[in-house]
N, C-alpha and C positions, 0 to 999 in steps of 0.2 A: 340455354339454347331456345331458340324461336319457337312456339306454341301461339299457332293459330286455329280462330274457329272452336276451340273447345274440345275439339277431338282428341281423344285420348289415345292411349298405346295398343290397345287394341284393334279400334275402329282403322288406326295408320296399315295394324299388319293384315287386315282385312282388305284393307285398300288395294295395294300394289296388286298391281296383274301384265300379262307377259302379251305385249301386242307388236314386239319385233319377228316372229317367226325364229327360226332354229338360227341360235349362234354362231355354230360351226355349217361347215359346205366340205363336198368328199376333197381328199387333199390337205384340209387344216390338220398342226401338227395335233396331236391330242393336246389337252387343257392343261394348265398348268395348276398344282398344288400350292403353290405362295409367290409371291412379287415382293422383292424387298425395294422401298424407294427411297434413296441418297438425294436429299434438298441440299444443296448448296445455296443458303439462304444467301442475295447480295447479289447473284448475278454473275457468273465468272466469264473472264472473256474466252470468246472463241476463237479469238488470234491464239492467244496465250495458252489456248488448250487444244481442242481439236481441230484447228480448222488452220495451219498459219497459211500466210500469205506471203511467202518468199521473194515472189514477183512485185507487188504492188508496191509502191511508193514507201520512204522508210519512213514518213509521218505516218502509214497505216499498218505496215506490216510489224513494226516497231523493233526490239532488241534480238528476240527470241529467234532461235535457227531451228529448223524441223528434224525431225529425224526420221529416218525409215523403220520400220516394225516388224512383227511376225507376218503380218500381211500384206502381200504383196502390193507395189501402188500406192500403200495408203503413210500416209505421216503426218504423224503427231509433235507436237511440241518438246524440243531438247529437254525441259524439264519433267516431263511423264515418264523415264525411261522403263519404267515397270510397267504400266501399262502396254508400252508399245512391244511387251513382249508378250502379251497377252491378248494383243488386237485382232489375231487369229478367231480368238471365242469374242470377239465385241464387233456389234453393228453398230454402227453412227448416222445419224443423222445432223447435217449440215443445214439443213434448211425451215428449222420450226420459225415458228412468226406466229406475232399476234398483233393487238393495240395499243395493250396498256404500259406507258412510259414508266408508273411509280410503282414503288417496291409492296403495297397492300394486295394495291388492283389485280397487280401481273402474278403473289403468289396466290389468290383469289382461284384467278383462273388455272395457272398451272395446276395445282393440288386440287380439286374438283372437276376440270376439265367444262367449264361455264365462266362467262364472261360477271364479275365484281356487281351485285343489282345496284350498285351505288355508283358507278361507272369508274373512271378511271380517276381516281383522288385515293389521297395517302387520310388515315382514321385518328381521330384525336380525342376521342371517346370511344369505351367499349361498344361494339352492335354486335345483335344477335348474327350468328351465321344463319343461312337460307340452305346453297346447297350443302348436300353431305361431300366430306373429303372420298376416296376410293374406297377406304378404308370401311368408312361408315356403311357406304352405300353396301357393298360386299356381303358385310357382316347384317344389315336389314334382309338381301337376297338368300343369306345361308341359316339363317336364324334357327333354321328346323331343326339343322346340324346339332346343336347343343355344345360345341364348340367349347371348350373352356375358356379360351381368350381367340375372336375370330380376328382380333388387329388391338395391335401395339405400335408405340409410339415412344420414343427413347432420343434424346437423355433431358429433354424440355420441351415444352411452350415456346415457339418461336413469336418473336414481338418487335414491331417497330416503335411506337408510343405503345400501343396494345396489344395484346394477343391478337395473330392476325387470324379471323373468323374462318379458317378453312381448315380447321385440323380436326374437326369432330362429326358428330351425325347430324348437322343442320336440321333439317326440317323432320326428319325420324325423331327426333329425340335424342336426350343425353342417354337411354338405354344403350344407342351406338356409338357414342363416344371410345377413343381407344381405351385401351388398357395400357398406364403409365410407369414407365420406368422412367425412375430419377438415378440420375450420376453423383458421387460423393469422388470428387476426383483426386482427392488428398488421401482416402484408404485404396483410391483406385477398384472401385468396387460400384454395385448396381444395386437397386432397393426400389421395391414397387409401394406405395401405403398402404393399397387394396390389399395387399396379404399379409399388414403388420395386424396382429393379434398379441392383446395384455396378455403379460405373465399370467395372469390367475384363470386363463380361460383355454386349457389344457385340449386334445381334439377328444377326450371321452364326454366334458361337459359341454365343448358345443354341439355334439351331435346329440346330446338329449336337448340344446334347445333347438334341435333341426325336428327333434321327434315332436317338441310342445309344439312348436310353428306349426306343421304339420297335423296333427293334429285339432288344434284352432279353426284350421281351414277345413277340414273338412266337418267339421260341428258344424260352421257357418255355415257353411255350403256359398261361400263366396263368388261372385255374379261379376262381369263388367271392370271396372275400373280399378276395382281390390283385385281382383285376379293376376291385372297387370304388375301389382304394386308384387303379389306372392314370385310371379313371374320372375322379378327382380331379385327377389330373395334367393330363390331357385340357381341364380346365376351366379349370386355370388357366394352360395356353400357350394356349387360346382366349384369354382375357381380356386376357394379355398383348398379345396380337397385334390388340387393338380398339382401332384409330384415334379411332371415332367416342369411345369412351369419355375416353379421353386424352383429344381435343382437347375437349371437354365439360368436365373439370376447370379447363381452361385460361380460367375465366372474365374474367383481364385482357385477354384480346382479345374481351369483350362490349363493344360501345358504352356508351362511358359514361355517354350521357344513357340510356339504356336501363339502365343499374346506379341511376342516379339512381332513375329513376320507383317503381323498387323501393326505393331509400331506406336510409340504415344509421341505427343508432340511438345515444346515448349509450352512450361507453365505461362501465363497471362503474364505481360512484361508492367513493370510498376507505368514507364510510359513510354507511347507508343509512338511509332518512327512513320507513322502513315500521312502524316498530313491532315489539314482540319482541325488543327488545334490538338493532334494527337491520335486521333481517332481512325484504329486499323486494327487488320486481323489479330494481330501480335498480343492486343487487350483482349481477346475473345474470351468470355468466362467457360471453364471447364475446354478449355483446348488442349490441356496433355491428354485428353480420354479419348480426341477425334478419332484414332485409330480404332481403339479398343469398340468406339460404338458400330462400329462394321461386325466388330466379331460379335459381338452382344447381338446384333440382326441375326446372325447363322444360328446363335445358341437358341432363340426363338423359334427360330425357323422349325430346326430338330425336329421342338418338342411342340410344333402340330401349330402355329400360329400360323396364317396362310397370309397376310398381313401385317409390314411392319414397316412404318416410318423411321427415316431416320435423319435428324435435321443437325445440321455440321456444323450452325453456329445460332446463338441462340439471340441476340440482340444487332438491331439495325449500327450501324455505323461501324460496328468493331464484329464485320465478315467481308465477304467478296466484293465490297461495293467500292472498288477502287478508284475511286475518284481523284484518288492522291495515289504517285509512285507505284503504278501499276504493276510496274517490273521489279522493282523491290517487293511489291505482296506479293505476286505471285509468285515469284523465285524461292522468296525467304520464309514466308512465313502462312502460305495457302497449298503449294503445289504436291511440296516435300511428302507429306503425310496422307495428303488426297489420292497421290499417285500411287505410294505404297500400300493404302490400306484397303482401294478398291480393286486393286490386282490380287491380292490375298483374300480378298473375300469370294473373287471368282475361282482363282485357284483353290482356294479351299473346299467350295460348293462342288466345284468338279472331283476333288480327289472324295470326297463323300459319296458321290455318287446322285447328288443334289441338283447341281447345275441344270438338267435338263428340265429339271419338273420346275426351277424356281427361276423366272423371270427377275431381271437386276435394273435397274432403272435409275441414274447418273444425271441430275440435270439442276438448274438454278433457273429462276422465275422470266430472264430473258442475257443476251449477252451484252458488249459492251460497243461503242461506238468508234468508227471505223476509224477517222483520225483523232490521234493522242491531243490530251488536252493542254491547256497551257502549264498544268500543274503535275506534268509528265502521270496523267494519270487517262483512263476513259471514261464515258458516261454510261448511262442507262441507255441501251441499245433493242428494243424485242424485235424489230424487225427481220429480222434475219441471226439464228445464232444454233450454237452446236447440242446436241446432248447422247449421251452412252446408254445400249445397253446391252444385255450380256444374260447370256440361257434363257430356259424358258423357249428352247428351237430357234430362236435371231440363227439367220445366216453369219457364223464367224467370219469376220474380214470384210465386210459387207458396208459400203456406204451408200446412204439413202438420200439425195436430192444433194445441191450445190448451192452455194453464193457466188454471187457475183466476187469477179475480177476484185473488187473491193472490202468484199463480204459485207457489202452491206443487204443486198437483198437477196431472196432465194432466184436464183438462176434456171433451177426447175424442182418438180415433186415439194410444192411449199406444204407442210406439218402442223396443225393447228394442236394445240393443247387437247380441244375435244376431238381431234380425231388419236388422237393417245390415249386420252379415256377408254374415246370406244377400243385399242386396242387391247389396255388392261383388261377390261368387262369380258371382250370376246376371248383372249388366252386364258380367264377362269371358267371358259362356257360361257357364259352370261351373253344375253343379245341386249346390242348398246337399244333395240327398241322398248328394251324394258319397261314398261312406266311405273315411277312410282309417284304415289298422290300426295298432298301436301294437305295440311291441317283445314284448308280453306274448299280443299274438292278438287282443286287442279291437279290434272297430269302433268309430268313432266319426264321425259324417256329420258334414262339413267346416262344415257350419250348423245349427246346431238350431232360426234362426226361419224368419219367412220374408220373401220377399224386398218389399220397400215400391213396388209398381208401380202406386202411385199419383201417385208423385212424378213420374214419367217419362209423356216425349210419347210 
């Protein structure tokens, strides 16, 4: 991660200070306890999903027929049918828009809610990330908390050439980085490294070396920059010593009709039927678990995690990015399981008693292009396109802004990524005027839109 100026982890949590005024105003729903956020890395269209076009021309509106839902007026795509009966608890919006055409830039902005500082180009070497994801930022503002894991991130690293710079604590430091679950999708099972611990290191001998550490430090009487580094330490014999977390990963003792409802998906096909020389969802590594990492979100959730990514495909060309046979991905081998597993994650937050306090958030880095390509497929669209969400108070059945007749452009109430931001920041409290400082002195306020308090009861 980016380390500018020489400032250490200290001097950064010293930094940050609150120059937006109160978050909340009378009428906001109260704060929400967790945000769980569903990347559809690749872009999925918003004909094909939320938004179709019945009316428009059949080079635009394309194969799919709509359907009507639990809420009134509103219809969604014949292949969501589980959703559209859960549209009652989901707000949509129709109208987000940004700039960026390529898959780095646009997930750049999306997941930090700040424009790519390298502008709108796809990376073919590692760079440091600048801003922090949601996630990071969050977990820097609640730090006092002591949090065992303030954000998680499951079941990978999303990458085009590289890891795309926006999944950790940019300019804070790797202290804000998430906490990682990795997927084994052949035991069908979840495994974090931060909690693997050698055979020979039982929990009666590391807590004597919790006691030597401990003791160490305060012989020192350690100042400054070791402080930081004990800091560290601190975090992670918390973590270790989190039951709830552990038995959280431990998803084979989830009911398995309740693994069911969430759904897994076809194994990765030996070759793929997408076009480009093969290249489509059907290859997507670790695609029978897409379901399961929905419910892997809620087991998190549970056990106190307030923050949790969760990214649906882990490599560029082989996820949403239908370039080729649009209607074939999406029918056959994107829809099926997307539809199933994000209705089962609301339904299930609500029969917990969850839903309300936990904000759900549905969306990929921009949509797809209004008329079909020559290659029956679409393009990279951000100008206008769909995304879900769901608790966390959204007005159920609720749609926010329009496209155009075409769905090319928003029609009204256009949605910027950072005014999403700001609205994450404001449903955990947080005022998007936040500022946090950067290695070098600069302010920068944790949101530059503002927060959409139209969507909420």
């Amino acid at each position: 991660m980016l380390q500018l100026g020489g400032l250490g982890l200290l001097e950064l949590l010293r930094a940050s200070r609150a120059s937006g005024g109160d978050a909340s105003i009378p009428g906001d729903p109260p704060p929400i306890r967790a945000c769980i956020v569903v990347f559809y890395y690749g872009g999925p269209s918003h004909f094909e999903t939320y938004d179709p076009k019945p009316e428009a021309p059949l080079e635009v509106r394309g194969e799919f027929k709509p359907i009507a839902t639990s809420a009134p007026g509103v219809f969604v795509s014949e292949h969501l049918p589980r959703m559209a009966t859960v549209m009652h608890k989901v707000a949509l919006i129709r109208s987000m828009t940004h700039g960026n055409r390529l898959h780095d830039s646009a997930s750049m902005e999306t997941l930090t809610g700040r424009p790519a500082p390298q502008g709108d180009r796809e990376l073919f070497s590692p760079e440091p990330q600048f801003y922090p994801s949601f996630g990071g930022a969050l977990s820097f503002v609640r730090r006092g908390e002591r949090l065992a894991v303030p954000h998680a991130a499951l079941p990978f690293a999303f990458h085009n050439v590289v890891d795309v710079p926006c999944q950790g604590g940019g300019f804070l430091g790797p202290a804000f980085d998430p906490f990682r679950v990795g997927v084994d999708p052949n035991a069908r099972s979840y495994k974090a490294e931060l909690l693997a611990t050698p055979d020979d290191l039982p929990p009666a001998r590391r807590g004597r070396r919790r006691a030597l550490l401990d003791a160490v430090d305060s012989a020192a009487g350690l100042r400054g920059e070791p402080r930081a580094m004990v800091a560290s330490y601190d975090r992670a014999y918390q973590l270790l010593a989190s039951k709830e977390v552990r038995e959280a990963l431990r998803i084979d003792r989830e009911d398995p009709r309740v693994r069911d409802r969430y759904g897994y998906d076809h194994e990765p096909a030996a070759v793929g039927s997408g076009g480009g020389g093969g290249n489509g969802a059907e290859l997507g590594a670790s695609r029978q678990m897409r379901g399961q990492n929905l419910l892997m979100a809620r087991r998190l959730v549970e056990a106190g995690v307030p923050f949790v990514n969760v990214y649906d495909f882990r490599q560029q060309g082989q996820n949403w990015d239908a370039h080729f046979k649009v209607f074939d991905q999406h029918r056959d081998h994107l829809l099926p399981v997307a539809d199933r597993s994000l209705a089962a994650l609301i339904e299930d937050l609500d029969a917990r008693g969850l839903l309300d306090s936990t904000l759900v958030v549905a969306l990929g880095e921009f949509g797809r292009t209004p008329r079909i390509n020559g290659d029956a497929g679409r393009d990279h669209w951000p100008d206008c396109y769909s995304i879900a969400l769901a608790g966390g108070g959204v007005k159920g059945g609720f749609v926010l802004g329009a496209s155009d007749r075409l769905g090319a452009y928003p029609a009204s109430d256009p949605v910027t990524p950072a005014d999403l931001a700001a609205t994450i920041y404001w449903r955990f409290g947080v005022a998007p005027g936040l500022e946090l400082i950067d290695p070098t002195g600069r302010p920068h306020p944790i949101a530059t839109g503002r927060p959409v308090r139209g969507l909420f009861s």
